[in-house]
N, C-alpha and C positions, 0 to 999 in steps of 0.2 A: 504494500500500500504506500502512498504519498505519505510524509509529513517527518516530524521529527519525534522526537520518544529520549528521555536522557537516562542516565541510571552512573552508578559510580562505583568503581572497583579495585584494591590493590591492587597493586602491577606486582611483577617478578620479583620483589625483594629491592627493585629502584624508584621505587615513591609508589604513587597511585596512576591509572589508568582510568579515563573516562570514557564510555560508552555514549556513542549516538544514533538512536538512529535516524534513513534513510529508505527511503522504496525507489521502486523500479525496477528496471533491471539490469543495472549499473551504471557506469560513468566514471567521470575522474574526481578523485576526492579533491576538498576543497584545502586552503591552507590550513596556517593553524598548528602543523604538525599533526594535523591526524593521521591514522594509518587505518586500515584495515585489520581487523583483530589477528592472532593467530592460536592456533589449538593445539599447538606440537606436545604441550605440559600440561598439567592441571592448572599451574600457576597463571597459565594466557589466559586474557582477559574475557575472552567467550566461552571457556567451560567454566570458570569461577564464580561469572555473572549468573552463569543461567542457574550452576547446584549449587549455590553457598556451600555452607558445611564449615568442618572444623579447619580447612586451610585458611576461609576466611574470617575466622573466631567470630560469627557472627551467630552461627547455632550449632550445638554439639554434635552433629551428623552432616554428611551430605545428603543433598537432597534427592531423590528419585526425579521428579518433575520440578521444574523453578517455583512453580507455587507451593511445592510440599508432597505428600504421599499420596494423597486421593488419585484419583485417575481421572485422564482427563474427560472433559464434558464439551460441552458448545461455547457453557460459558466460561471454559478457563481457557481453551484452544480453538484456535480458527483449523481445524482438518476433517477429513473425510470429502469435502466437494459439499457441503453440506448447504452453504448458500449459494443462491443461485448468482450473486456479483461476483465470487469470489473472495476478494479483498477487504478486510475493513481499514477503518482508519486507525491508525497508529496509537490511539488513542483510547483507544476500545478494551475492553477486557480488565483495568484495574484490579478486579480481585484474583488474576492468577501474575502479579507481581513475582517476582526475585526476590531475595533474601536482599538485592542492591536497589529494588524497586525499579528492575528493566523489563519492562513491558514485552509481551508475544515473543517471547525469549524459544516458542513451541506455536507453529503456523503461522498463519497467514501468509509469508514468504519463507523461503530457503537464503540463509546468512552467508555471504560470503564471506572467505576469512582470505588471509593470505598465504594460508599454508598449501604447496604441495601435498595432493594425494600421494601416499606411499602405505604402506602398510604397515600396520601394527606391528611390533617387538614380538618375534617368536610365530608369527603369521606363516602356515602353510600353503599357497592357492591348492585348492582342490576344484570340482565342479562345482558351482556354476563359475566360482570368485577366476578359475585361473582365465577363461576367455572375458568374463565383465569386468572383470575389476585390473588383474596384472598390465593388461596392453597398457595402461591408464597411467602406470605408477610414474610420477615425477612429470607429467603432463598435467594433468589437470589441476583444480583448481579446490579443496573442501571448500563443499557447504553444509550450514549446522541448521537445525531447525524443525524442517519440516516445512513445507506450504501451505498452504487450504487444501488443496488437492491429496495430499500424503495422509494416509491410513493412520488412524491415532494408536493402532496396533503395532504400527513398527517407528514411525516418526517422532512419538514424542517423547522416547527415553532422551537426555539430556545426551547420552551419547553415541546416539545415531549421526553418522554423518554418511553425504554422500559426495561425489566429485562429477564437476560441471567443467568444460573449456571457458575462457571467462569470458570469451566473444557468444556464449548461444543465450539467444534472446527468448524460446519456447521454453524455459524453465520456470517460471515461477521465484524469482530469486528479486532479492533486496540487499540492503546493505547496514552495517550498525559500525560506525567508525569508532576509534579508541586513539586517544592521547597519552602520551607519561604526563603526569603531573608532578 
């Protein structure tokens, strides 16, 4: 969706990280110093934001979903294809916040981050992942999220992700910037 959406987050151990977001389906970030989040650790500021939890002493657990344990619903997550516009506004859904109070952290778009897809530590490709997923590695682009489109059965664990080329426009994707502070 269109608009902006803020939330605030430790960085890596070098101050804090601010979170913004953005819709569409990309472009070029603005000044400022922002960047595009990255996911490589827990410590990056797009898994941090969406699970709190005890890395960031905010609650003694990590989180399952950004809003907490429940599962999700209509009104905590924009998925399943369930409206017929798709998208809401940025703005939308307040009570399935972050532990940092970042908004649709789960739907309504797919998050770009800045990380290369590669594969997880210890990762075997077998069927399906060696033809879907290998050709891919160190090509594409992660996205975190989920869309409106994406199944609230597989999309909305906090660490689902999937990888896009960051030129395709048929995806469903937005964008949530981050700064060091």
């Amino acid at each position: 969706g269109d608009g902006e959406g803020e939330g605030e987050g430790e960085g890596d151990g070098e101050g804090k990280a601010e979170a913004e977001g953005g819709g569409g389906g990309g472009g070029a970030l603005g000044g400022g110093g922002r960047r595009l989040p990255r996911v490589e650790r827990h410590a990056e500021p797009w898994p941090r934001a969406a699970a709190g939890g005890e890395l960031l002493r905010l609650s003694p657990a990590k989180r399952t979903f950004p809003w907490g344990e429940a599962p999700p619903t209509p009104e905590r997550a924009n998925l399943d294809g369930l409206r017929p516009c798709g998208y809401l506004p940025v703005d939308a859904m307040p009570g399935a916040d972050s532990a940092f109070g970042c908004r649709q952290m789960v739907g309504n778009v797919w998050e770009w981050t800045a990380t290369a897809f590669y594969p997880f530590p210890g990762f075997v490709p077998d069927f399906p992942y060696r033809e879907n997923s290998a050709p891919w590695f160190g090509y594409r682009k992660v996205v975190k999220g989920g869309s409106w489109a994406t199944s609230a059965l597989v999309g909305a664990r906090g660490g689902y992700r999937n990888h896009f080329w960051p030129n395709m426009d048929e995806t469903f994707t937005g964008f949530r910037t981050a700064r060091d502070l």
